[in-house]
C-alpha positions, 0 to 999 in steps of 0.5 A, spaced: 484 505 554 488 500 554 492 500 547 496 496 542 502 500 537 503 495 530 509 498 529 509 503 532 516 508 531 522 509 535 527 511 530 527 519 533 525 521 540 519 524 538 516 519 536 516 516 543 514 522 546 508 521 543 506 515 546 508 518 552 504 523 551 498 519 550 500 515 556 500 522 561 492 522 558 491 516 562 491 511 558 496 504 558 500 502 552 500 494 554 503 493 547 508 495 543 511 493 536 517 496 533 524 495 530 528 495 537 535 495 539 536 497 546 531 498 550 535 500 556 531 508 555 524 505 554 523 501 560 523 506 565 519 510 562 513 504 560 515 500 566 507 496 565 509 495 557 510 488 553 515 489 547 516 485 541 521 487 536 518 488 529 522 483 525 522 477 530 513 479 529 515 478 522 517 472 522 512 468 528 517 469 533 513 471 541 515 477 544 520 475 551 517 472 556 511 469 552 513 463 549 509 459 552 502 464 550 501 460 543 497 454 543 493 452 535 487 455 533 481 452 534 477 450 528 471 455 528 476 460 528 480 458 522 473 457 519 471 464 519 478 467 517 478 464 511 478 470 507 483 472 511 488 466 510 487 466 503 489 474 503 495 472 508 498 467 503 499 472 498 501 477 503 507 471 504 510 472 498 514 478 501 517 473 507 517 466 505 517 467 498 520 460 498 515 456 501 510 452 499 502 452 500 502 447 505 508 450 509 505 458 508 498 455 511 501 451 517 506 458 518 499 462 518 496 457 524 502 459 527 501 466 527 493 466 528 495 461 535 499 466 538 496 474 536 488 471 537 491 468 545 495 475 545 488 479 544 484 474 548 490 475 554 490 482 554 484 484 552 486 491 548 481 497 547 484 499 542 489 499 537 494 504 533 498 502 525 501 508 522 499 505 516 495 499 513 497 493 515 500 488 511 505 484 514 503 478 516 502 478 522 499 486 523 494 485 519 492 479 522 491 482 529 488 487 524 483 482 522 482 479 528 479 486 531 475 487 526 472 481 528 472 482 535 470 489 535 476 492 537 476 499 535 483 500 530 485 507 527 489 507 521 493 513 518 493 511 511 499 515 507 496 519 501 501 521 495 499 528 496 504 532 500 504 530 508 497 529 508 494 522 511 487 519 512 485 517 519 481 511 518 479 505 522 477 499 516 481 501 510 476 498 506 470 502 508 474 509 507 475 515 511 468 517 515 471 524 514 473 524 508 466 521 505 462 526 511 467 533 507 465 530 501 458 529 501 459 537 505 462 540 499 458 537 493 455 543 490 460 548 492 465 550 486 471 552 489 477 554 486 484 554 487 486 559 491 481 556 496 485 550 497 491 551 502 498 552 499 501 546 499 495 543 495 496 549 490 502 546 489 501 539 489 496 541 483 500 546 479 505 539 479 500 534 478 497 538 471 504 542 468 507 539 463 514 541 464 513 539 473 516 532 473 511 529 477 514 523 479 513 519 485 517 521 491 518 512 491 519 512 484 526 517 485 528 513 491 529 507 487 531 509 481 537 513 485 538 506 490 538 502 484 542 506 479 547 501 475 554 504 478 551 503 486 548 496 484 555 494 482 558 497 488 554 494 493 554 487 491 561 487 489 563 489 497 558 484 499 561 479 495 567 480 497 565 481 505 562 473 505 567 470 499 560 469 495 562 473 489 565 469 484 559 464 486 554 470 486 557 473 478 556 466 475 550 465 478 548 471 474 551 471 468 547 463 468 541 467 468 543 472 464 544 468 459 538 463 459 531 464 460 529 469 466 524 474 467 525 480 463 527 476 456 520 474 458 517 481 458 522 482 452 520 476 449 512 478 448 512 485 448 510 489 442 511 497 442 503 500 442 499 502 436 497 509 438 491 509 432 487 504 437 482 505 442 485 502 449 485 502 456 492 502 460 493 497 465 500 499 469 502 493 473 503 493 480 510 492 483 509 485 487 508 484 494 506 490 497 501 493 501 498 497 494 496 489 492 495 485 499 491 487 502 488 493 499 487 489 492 483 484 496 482 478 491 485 482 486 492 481 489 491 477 482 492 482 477 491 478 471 484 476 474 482 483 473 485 484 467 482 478 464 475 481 467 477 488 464 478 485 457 472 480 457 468 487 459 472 491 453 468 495 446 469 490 440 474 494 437 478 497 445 485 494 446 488 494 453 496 495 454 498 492 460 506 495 461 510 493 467 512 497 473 519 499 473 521 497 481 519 491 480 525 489 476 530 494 480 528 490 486 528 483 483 532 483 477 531 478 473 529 472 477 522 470 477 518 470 484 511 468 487 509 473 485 511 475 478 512 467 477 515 463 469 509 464 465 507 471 468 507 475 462 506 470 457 499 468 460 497 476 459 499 477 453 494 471 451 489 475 453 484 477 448 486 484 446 491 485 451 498 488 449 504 488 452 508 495 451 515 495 453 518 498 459 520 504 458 514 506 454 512 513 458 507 512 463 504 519 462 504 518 454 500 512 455 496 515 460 494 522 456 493 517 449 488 512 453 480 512 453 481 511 460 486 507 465 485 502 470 488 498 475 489 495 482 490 500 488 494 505 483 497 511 483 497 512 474 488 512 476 491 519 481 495 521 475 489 520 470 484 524 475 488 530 475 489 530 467 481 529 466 482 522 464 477 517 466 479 512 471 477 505 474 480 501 480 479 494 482 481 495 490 481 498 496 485 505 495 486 511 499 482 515 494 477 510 493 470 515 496 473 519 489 465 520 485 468 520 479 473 515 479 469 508 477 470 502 483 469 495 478 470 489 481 466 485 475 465 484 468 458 487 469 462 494 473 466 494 468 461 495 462 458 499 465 464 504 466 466 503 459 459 504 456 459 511 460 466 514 458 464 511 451 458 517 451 464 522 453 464 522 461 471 525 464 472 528 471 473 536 470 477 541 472 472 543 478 472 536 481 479 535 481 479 542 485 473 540 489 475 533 491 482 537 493 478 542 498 475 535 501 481 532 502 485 538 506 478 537 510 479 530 513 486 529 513 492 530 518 499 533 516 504 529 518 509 523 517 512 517 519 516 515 512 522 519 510 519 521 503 513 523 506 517 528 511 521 532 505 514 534 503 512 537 509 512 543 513 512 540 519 518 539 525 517 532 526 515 534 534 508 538 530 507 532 526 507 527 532 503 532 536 497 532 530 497 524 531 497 525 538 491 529 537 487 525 533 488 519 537 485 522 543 480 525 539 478 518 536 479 515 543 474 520 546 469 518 540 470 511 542 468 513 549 462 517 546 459 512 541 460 507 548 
């Protein structure tokens, strides 16, 4: 099999042993995209191998030596990606965030001009992500795929422990997990049946005194502590001599209009005696809204839907995720842009909550929560809450959170938690057992390695084993 890494590790040896592994079992690794630096130790070993440094991919510059690939994509092939490009501007927020339109679309004919001359040129069987794509130009060798019928294999991270899902389209879901599923329906298992890691992870989830906060969450709060802010930026001032620029230029925005006095501005604190659906925002741009968001990479498009769905005495509260504003301070982006939170805020029913209003509290006092791709609709599910989500996320083959996409869904949702629909104990345990069936242990991010068991050697080992298994099944099906 001739196989494409999008990006694929190099950080720790074992990572590389890992592909040296798949290529002792006969296969060609004809390209790989990584984060770089000396290549002296990886050459000999993959003599046969085209590199291409993840950042330079980024930004749509060719791998060495392949300058001259490109040529401008033709006409039909635009058309039928347009889906695609669509998704791909907001994807750009991220990059090219000063960009126009115009220049984001001609930036994507570039992109499509390489990547589709890569795949025609190369003719790969199959193609690795160690995660769901999302940055531009892996996601769109992923489209491409699709299109081509060229098999892809995903490892989706999951928020429960190490536990990953090997899928091959993020937006069908995992076969295993749907096939465990469908096993299970009837069975009524209890905890001591779950291994003991998602013991744990359900006895955090569902005591009060376990702080269940997201590993990421922590991560930021930590890097983005006010003391660590200053230090950072006051020795990058003084590196480059921008600091007096850099401190007038904040204190300008401090003192004028900016993003959180927006937020501030039509914020109202929560009026616990209504009835009210919670709505956190995702923080933007990111792989949780583009792609997994799909066309509600819009997030006031699904609260517009939500609110034109709601019972005549329901509200929404709408509350800001806090990395969003650690991340970008006070400027406004593409993403969250002048006006943001105010077009929300004019949305019938729709309040603003502050900030700091406590996550769980409005999770526990809603008649239901949803969102995006959200980790608060995961959150709610364990603490019996009904749940709707607009997209395309991990849990999506969950039978008891509700997938809405329209007003129509999502009055049907509504008039079912109306009647006393909740997702019970027993579910959440039986959902669970199916999740320890279908996933894979391991881990290619930091925070998912402090909730592993695992040696790094036996969570690349587990990778391994899946490729090949999925490798053969591919062998077989053809």
């Amino acid at each position: 099999m001739r196989i494409f890494l999008f990006p694929w590790p190099i950080d720790k040896e074992e990572y590389v042993e890992a592909i040296s592994d798949l290529q002792n079992a006969g296969h060609e690794i004809v390209y790989w995209v990584s984060v770089f630096g000396e290549l002296d130790k990886l050459r000999p070993k993959f003599p046969n191998t085209i590199f291409h440094d993840h950042l330079e991919a980024g930004f749509c510059k060719p791998a060495i030596g392949l300058e001259s690939v490109w040529e401008p994509p033709p006409a039909d092939l635009i058309k039928q990606l347009y889906k695609v490009e669509s998704l791909i501007l907001t994807m750009m927020n991220k990059r090219f965030d000063w960009m126009c339109v115009d220049e984001r679309k001609h930036l994507y004919y570039q992109f499509l001009g390489y990547w589709s001359q890569i795949l025609k040129k190369y003719q790969p069987d199959f193609i690795i992500f160690p995660g769901v794509p999302h940055t531009v130009y892996d996601y769109l060798v992923y489209e491409l795929a699709k299109l081509w019928n060229i098999k892809t294999l995903i490892f989706e991270n999951t928020v429960v422990t190490d536990r990953l899902l090997f899928i091959a389209d993020f937006r069908k879901g995992s076969e295993a997990l749907q096939m465990a599923l469908l096993k299970n329906k009837n069975q009524k298992f209890t905890l001591n049946d779950l291994e003991q890691d998602l013991q744990e992870y359900y006895y955090m989830q569902t005591d009060a005194d376990c702080d269940a906060t997201p590993p990421y969450l922590k991560d930021n709060r930590r890097y983005f502590r006010l003391d660590k802010v200053l230090k950072r930026k006051i020795l990058d001032g003084l590196r480059d001599f921008s600091i007096f620029r850099k401190t007038l230029r904040y204190i300008f925005k401090k003192l004028f209009r900016n993003i959180q006095k927006e937020y501030k501005k039509i914020q109202k604190k929560p009026d616990w005696t209504k009835k009210f659906v919670y709505f956190p925002l995702h923080f933007q741009p990111e792989s949780a809204i583009s792609p997994h968001g799909d066309i509600f990479a819009d997030q006031i498009l699904a609260i517009e839907t939500l609110s034109a769905a709601l019972p005549e005495d329901w509200v929404v509260f709408v509350k800001e995720h806090p990395v969003q504003w650690f991340h970008f301070g006070v400027n406004f982006t593409s993403s969250k842009y002048r006006n943001y939170y105010k077009k929300i805020a004019e949305i019938p029913n729709v309040n603003v909550v502050p900030i700091e209003t406590d996550t769980y509290q409005l999770i526990n006092k809603s008649q239901a929560v949803a969102t995006i791709t959200g980790t608060a609709i995961w959150e709610a599910f364990f603490r019996e809450k009904p749940a709707m989500f607009f997209g395309y996320p991990w849990y999506q083959d969950c039978p008891c959170i509700f997938r809405v996409n329209d007003i129509e869904s999502c009055r049907l949702a509504l008039t079912q938690i109306i009647q006393g629909y909740k997702p019970s104990k027993q579910e959440v345990i039986n959902f669970l057992k199916s999740l320890e069936e279908a996933t894979v242990q391991g881990y290619f991010e930091e925070y998912g390695k402090r909730g592993s068991k695992l040696s790094l050697k036996e969570s690349t080992q587990n990778f391994v084993r899946i490729i090949l298994e999925e490798i053969q099944n591919l062998r077989y099906n053809s």
